[in-house]
C-alpha positions as CSV (number, residue, x, y, z in Angstrom):
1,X,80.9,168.4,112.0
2,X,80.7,171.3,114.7
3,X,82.2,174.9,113.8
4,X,82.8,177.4,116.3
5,X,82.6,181.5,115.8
6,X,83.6,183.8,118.3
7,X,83.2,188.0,118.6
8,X,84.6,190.5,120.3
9,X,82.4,193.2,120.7
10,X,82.8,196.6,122.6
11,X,80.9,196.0,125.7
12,X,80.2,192.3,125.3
13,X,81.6,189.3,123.1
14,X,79.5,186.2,121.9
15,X,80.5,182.9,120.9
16,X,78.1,179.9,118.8
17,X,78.5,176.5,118.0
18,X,77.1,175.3,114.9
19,X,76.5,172.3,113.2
20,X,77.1,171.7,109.7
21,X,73.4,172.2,108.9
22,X,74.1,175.4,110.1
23,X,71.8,174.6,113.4
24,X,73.0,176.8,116.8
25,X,74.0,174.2,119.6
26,X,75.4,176.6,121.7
27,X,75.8,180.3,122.3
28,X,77.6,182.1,125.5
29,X,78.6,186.1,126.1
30,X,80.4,187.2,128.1
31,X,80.2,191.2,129.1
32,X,83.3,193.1,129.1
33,X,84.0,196.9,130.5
34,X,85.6,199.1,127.7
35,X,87.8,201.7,129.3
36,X,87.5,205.9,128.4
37,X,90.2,207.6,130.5
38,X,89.7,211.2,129.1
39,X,87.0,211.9,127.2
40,X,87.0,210.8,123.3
41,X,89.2,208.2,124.0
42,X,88.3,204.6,124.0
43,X,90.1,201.4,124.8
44,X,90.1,197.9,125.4
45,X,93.2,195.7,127.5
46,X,94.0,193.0,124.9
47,X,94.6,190.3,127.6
48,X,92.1,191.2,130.6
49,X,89.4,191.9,127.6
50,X,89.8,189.8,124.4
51,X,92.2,187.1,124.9
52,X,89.7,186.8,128.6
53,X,86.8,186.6,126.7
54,X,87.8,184.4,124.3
55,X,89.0,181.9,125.9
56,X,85.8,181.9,128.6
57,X,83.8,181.9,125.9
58,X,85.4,179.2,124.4
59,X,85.6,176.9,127.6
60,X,81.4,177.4,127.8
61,X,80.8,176.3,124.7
62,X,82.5,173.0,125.0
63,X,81.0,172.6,128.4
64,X,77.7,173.5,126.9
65,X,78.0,171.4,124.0
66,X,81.0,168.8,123.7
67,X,82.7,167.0,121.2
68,X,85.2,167.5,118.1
69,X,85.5,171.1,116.6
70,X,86.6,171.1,113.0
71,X,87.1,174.9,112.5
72,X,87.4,178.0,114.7
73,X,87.0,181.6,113.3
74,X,87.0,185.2,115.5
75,X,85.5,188.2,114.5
76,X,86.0,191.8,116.3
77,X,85.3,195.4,116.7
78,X,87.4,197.3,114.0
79,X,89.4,199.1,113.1
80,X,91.2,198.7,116.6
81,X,95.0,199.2,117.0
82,X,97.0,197.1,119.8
83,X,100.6,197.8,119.6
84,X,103.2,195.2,120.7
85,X,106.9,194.8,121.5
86,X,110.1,192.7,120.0
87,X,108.8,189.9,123.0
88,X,104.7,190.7,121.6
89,X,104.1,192.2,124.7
90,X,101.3,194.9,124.8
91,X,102.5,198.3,125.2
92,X,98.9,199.9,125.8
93,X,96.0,199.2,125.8
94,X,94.4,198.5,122.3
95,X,92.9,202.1,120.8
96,X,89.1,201.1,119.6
97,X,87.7,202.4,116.3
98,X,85.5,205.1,115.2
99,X,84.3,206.4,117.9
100,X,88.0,207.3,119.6
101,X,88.4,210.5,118.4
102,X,91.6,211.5,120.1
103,X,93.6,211.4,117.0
104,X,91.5,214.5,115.6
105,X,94.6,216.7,114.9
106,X,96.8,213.7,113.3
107,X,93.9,213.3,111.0
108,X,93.9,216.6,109.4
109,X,97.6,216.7,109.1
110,X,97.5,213.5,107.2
111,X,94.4,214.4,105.3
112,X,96.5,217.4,104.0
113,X,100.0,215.8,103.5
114,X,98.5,212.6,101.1
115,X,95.8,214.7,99.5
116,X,92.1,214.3,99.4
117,X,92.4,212.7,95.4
118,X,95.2,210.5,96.2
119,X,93.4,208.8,99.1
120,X,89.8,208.4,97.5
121,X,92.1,207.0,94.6
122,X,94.5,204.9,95.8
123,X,93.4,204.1,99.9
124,X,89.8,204.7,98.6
125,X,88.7,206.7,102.1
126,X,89.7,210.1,103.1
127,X,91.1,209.7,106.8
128,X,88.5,210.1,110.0
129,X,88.7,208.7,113.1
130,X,87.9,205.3,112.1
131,X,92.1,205.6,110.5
132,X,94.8,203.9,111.9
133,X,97.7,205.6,110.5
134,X,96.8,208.7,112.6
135,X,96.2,207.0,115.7
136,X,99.5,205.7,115.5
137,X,100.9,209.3,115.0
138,X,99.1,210.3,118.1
139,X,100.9,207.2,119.9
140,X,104.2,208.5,118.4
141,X,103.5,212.2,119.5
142,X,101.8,211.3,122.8
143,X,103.7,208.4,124.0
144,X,107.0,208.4,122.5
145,X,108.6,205.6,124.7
146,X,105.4,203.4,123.8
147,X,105.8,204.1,119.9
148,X,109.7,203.5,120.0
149,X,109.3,199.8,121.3
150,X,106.4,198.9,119.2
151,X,107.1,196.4,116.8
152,X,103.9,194.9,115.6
153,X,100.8,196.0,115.5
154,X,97.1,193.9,115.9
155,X,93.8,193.8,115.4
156,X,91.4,192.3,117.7
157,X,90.9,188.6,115.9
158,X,94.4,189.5,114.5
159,X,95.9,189.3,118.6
160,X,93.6,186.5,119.0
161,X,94.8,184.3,116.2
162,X,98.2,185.2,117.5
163,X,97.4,183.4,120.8
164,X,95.6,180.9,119.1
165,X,98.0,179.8,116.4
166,X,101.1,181.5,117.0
167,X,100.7,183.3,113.1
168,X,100.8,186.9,112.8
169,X,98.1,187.5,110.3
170,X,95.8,190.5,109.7
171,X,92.9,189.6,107.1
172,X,92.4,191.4,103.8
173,X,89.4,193.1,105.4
174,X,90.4,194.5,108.2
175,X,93.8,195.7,106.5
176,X,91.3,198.1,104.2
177,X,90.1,199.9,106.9
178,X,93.3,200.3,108.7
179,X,93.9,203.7,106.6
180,X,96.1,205.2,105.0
181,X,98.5,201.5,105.2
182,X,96.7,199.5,102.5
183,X,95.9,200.0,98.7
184,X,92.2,199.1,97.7
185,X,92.3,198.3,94.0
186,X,96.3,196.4,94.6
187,X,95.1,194.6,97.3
188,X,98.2,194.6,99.2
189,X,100.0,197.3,101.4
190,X,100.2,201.2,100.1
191,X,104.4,202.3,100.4
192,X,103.2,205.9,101.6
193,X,101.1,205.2,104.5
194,X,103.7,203.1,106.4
195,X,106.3,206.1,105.5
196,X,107.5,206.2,109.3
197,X,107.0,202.9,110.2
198,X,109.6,201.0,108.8
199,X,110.7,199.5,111.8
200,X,107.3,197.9,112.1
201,X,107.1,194.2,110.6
202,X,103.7,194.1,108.7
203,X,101.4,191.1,109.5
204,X,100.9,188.5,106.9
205,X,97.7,189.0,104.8
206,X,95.4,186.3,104.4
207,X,90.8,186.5,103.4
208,X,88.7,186.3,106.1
209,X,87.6,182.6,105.5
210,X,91.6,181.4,105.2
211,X,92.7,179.0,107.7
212,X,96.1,180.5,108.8
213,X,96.9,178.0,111.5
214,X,96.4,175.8,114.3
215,X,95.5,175.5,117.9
216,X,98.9,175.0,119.5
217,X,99.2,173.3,123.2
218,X,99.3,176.3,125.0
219,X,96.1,177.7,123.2
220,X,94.6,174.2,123.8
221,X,95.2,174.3,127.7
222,X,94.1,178.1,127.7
223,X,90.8,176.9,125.9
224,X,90.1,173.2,125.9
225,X,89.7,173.5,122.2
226,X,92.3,170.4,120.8
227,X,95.8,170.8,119.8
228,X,96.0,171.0,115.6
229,X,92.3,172.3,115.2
230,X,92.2,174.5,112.2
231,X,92.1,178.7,113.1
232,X,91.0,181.4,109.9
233,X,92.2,184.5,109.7
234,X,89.3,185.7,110.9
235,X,87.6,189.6,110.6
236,X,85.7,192.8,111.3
237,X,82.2,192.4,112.6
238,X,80.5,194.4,110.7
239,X,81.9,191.5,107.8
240,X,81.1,188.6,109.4
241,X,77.4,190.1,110.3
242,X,76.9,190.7,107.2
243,X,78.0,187.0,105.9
244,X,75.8,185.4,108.4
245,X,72.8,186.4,107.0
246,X,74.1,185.2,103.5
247,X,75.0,188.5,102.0
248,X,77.5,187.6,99.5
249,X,76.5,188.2,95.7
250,X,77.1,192.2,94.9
251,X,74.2,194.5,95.9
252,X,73.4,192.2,98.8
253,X,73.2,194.9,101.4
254,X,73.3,194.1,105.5
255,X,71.5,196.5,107.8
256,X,72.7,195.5,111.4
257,X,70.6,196.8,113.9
258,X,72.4,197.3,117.1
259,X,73.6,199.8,119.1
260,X,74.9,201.4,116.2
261,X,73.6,200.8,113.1
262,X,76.0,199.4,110.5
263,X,75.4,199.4,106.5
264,X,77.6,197.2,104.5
265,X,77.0,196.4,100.3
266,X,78.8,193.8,98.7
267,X,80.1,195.4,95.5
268,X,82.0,194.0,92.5
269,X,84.2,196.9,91.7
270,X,85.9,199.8,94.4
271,X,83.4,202.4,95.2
272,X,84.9,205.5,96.9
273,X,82.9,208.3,98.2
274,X,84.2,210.7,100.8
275,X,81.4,209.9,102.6
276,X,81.4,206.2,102.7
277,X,84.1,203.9,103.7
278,X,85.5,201.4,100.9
279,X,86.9,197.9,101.5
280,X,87.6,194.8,99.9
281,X,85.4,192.0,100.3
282,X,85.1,188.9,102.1
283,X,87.0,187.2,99.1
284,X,89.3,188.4,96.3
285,X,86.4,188.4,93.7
286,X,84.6,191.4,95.7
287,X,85.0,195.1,97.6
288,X,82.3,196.7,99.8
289,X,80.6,199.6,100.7
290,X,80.2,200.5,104.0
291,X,78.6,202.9,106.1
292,X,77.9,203.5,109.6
293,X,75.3,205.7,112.1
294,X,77.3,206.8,115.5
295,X,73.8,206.2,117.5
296,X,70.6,203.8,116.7
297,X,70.0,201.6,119.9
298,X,72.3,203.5,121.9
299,X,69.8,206.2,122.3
300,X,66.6,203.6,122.5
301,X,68.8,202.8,125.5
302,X,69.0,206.0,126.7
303,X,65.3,206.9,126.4
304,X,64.2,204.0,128.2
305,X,66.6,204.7,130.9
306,X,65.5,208.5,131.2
307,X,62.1,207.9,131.5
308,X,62.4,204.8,133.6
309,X,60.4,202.8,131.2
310,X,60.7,199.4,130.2
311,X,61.3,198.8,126.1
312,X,57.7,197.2,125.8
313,X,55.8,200.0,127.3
314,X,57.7,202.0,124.7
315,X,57.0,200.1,122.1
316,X,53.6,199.5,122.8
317,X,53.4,203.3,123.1
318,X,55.3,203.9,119.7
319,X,52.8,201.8,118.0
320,X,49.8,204.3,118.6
321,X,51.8,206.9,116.9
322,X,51.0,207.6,113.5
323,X,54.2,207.9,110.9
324,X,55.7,211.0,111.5
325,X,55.3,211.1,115.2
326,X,52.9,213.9,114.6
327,X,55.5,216.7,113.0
328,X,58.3,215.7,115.2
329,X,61.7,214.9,113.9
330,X,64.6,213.9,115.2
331,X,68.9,214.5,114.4
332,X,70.0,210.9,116.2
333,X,73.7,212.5,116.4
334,X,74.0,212.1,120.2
335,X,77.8,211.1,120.1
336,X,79.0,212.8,116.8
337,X,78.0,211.1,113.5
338,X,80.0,209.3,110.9
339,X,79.0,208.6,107.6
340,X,78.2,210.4,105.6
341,X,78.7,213.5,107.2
342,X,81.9,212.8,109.6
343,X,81.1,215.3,112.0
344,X,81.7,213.9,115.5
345,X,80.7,217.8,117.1
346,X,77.3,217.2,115.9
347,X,74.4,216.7,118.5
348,X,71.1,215.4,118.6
349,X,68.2,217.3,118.4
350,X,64.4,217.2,118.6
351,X,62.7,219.4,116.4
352,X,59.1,220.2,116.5
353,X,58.7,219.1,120.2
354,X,54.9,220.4,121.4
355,X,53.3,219.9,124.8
356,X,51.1,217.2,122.8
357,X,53.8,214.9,122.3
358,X,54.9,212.0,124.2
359,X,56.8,209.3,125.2
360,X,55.6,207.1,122.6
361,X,56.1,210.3,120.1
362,X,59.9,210.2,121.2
363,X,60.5,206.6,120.9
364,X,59.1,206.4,117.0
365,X,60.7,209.7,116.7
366,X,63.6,207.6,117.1
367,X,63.2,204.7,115.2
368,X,62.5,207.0,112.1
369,X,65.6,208.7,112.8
370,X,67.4,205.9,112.3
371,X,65.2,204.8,109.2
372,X,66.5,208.6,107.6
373,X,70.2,208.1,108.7
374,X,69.9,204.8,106.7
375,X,68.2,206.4,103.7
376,X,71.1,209.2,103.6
377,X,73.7,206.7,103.3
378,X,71.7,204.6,101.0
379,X,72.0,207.5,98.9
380,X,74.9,208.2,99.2
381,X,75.9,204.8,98.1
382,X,73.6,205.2,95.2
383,X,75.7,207.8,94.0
384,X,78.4,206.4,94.1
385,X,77.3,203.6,91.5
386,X,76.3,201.1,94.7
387,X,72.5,201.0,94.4
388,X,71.5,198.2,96.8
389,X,69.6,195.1,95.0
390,X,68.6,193.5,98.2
391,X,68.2,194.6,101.8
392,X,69.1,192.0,105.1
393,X,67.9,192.9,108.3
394,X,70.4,191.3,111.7
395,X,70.6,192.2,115.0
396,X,69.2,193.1,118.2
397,X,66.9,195.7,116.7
398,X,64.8,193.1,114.6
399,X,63.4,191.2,117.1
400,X,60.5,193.4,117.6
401,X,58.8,194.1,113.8
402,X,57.9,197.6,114.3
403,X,61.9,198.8,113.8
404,X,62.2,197.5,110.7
405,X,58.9,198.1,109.8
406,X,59.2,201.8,110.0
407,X,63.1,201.8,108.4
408,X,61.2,199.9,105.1
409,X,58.5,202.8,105.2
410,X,61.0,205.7,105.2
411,X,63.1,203.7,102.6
412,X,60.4,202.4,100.6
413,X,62.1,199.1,100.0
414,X,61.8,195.7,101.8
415,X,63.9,194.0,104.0
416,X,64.4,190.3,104.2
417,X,64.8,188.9,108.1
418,X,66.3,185.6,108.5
419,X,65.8,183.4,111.0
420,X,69.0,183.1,112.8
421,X,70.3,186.8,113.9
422,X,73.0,185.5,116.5
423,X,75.3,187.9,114.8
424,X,78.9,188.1,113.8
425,X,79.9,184.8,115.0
426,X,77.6,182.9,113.5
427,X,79.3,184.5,110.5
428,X,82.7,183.5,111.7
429,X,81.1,179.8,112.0
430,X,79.6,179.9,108.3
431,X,83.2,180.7,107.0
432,X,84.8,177.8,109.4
433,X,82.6,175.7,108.1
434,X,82.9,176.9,104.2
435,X,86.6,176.3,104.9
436,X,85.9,172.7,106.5
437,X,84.3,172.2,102.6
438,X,80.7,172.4,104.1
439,X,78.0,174.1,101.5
440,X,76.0,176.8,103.2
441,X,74.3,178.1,100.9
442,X,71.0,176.8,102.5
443,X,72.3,178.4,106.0
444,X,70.2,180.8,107.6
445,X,67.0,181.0,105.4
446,X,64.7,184.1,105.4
447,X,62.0,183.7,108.2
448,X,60.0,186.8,107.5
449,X,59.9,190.3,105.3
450,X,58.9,194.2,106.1
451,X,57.4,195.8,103.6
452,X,57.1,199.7,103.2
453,X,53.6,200.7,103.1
454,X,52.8,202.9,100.5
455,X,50.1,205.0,102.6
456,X,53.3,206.7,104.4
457,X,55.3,207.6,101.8
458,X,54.2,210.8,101.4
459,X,54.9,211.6,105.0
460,X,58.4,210.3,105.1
461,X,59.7,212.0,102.1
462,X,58.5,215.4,103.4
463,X,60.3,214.3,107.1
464,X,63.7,213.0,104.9
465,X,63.7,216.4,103.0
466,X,63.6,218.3,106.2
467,X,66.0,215.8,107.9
468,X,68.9,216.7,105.2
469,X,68.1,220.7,105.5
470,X,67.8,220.7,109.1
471,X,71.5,219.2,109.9
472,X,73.0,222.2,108.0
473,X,71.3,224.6,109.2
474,X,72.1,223.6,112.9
475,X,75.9,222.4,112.2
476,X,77.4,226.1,113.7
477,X,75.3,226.1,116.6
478,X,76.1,222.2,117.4
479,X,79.5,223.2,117.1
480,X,79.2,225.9,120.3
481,X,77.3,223.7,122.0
482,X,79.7,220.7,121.5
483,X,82.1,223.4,122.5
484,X,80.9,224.1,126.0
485,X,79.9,220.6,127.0
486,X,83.7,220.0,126.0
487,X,84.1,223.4,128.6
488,X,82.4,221.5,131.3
489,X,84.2,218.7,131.0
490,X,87.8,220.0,131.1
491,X,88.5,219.6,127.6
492,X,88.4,220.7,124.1
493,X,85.8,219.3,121.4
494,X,87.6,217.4,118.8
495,X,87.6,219.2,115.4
């Protein structure tokens, strides 16, 4: 048996073949441009980007490794909105998650008109820019012709599941974050948030792991993938990460090291936090806890490319600086920051910077930043009643040790690392294949562990104390900086 996943990310999507051992045959990515016409705003073209990548992807793979395919299951960036006509013809292009901000204003007003209790209580998230009720308002006040045609509306697997299978389906997960439209604890659509909308015909909800259809014959021309072979309903990323490395029983907690870095808890009850964003779970039987740094490989990215140095002469550098990077701390809020401070006019800045440090002293500087963003969240999820039982380790990040190494030090817990870290669709192939009746519970065993060192505990606590007063103290003057780079730019910083 042979199980296909598939992922749309934001500047690239990947696509596996598995076997029912849970084996990779196959991978392919493909690299995608995501468009940003005016600052804040970010957007994919649901045709040129996703439905393109998918089906590319999906022609590779059977090139690279033929035969029958007995499950198919897409993942993708979320919460994204893609708005469609009575024909489900694409009005826009699709409006990415978190980190468009252009609905800023719309946010607020909605914030206000539901009420901060009624939203932790019944939505179970206050609304930031990750929402999709306000982007939709912004579409309505922005683009009123656009708004008065639309229909339906998509997420990214939703839209490809459409093309797939014909079935207009948005799974349980992705409906959660699509706030203020569904009701955590009911499971099922929240009346209020769609007041407005009526004209809209709400998708069909199905889980994640739910086969909702089949490949029809235009899909199977489009693809190669054969007429009647079975589609799920498909998810978020940041779900299907997470179920890849086999986090599944409550308290299993995924931290997915990427260009952002992603924290998701499998909980057995709600947990809402203003801070944090709730969810349900990849099945009925669960809810999660989720949280999410605006920055973490982004600005290794960035360092590399202002120095002109390669990643392993940074590394290598990083190494021969002790923990603490010798007094110097880093804010990593270098495009804004979501949980759990949802500020996106914060900034990133270095504090402590001598004439003795370093490129080496920037680069762990880093990585420890990104080890204190994750204990802040941690924490916050902690208070909540979420206090993780087990950490999981995925993603580009954790190839090299010394990452995670250092996010275990400032946490002080462990961190399993399993051996396969395609990503998100090898999730999206463990839930074909769960579907297909296939037991994966011996999928993807742990390969390897980091283990915080207690000889730099001291240190870290004294750097994560001065990490949570320092944000404070420099909020106002982040604000008037964000303020005239927005100046420079020809626009106003989103509030």
């Amino acid at each position: 048996m042979r199980f296909i996943g598939v992922d749309i990310g934001t500047s690239s999507s990947k696509g596996v073949v598995v076997d029912a051992a849970g084996s990779v045959l196959a991978t392919h990515t493909r690299p995608h441009v995501t468009s940003s016409p005016h600052p804040g705003w970010f957007e994919h073209d649901a045709d040129e980007v996703w439905w393109a990548a998918v089906t590319t992807i999906l022609r590779a793979l059977l090139r690279e490794s033929p035969g029958p395919v007995d499950g198919v299951a897409v993942s993708g960036i979320g919460p994204a909105v893609l708005l469609t006509d009575a024909e489900d013809r694409p009005l826009r292009p699709a409006i990415l998650y978190g980190i468009d901000t252009r609905a800023e204003r719309e946010i607020a007003a909605q914030n206000e008109r539901f009420g901060s209790d009624v939203l932790l209580t019944s939505v179970g998230n206050l609304l930031t820019s990750q929402a999709v009720g306000p982007k939709l308002a912004w579409v309505a006040a922005h683009e009123p012709e656009s708004f008065a045609r639309t229909r339906r509306i998509y997420s990214a697997p939703g839209w490809i599941v459409r093309r797939l299978t014909g079935a207009y389906v948005l799974d349980h997960y992705s409906a959660s974050g699509s706030d203020p439209l569904y009701e955590l604890r009911a499971r099922g659509w929240w009346e209020p948030g769609w007041a407005g909308l009526d004209r809209l015909e709400r998708p069909q909800l199905a889980w994640p792991g739910e086969v909702v259809g089949t490949i029809t014959r235009e899909a199977a021309d489009a693809t190669g993938l054969p007429s009647g072979t079975p589609v799920l309903a498909g998810t978020v990323d940041a779900l299907a990460e997470a179920y890849s490395v086999g986090c599944r029983a409550p308290g299993d907690t995924m931290l997915m090291y990427g260009s952002t870095m992603f924290v998701i808890q499998t909980v057995s009850e709600p947990v809402a936090h203003p801070g944090l964003w709730a969810a349900v779970g990849r099945t009925a039987g669960t809810f999660s806890s989720a949280a999410g740094m605006s920055t973490s490989g982004l600005i290794t990215s960035w360092l590399a490319a202002a120095t002109g140095n390669g990643f392993a002469d940074l590394l290598a550098e990083a190494r021969q600086v002790p923990a603490g990077s010798d007094g110097l701390l880093l804010l990593p809020y270098f495009a804004g920051e979501r949980t759990p401070i949802f500020d996106p006019r914060a900034r990133g800045a270095w504090v402590g910077l001598t004439l003795r440090h370093g490129r080496g002293h920037l680069y762990r500087s880093v990585l420890e930043a990104v080890g204190f963003g994750v204990r802040h969240n941690l924490a916050a999820m902690a208070a909540a009643g979420a206090t993780p039982q087990r950490l999981v380790a995925v993603g580009g990040g954790t190839r090299d040790d010394l990452w995670a190494q250092i996010v275990s030090d400032v946490l002080g817990l462990p961190q399993d690392i399993p051996s396969v870290t395609v990503g998100a669709a090898y999730g999206d192939a463990r839930m074909a294949a769960d579907a297909a009746g296939v037991d994966t519970t011996g999928w993807n065993p742990v390969a390897r562990h980091a283990r915080p060192d207690p000889a730099v505990r001291d240190v870290y606590d004294v750097l994560y104390g001065e990490y949570l007063r320092t944000y404070p103290a420099l909020a106002d003057t982040m604000h008037v900086l964000a303020e005239l780079e927005a100046r420079g730019r020809g626009t106003t910083a989103s509030r």
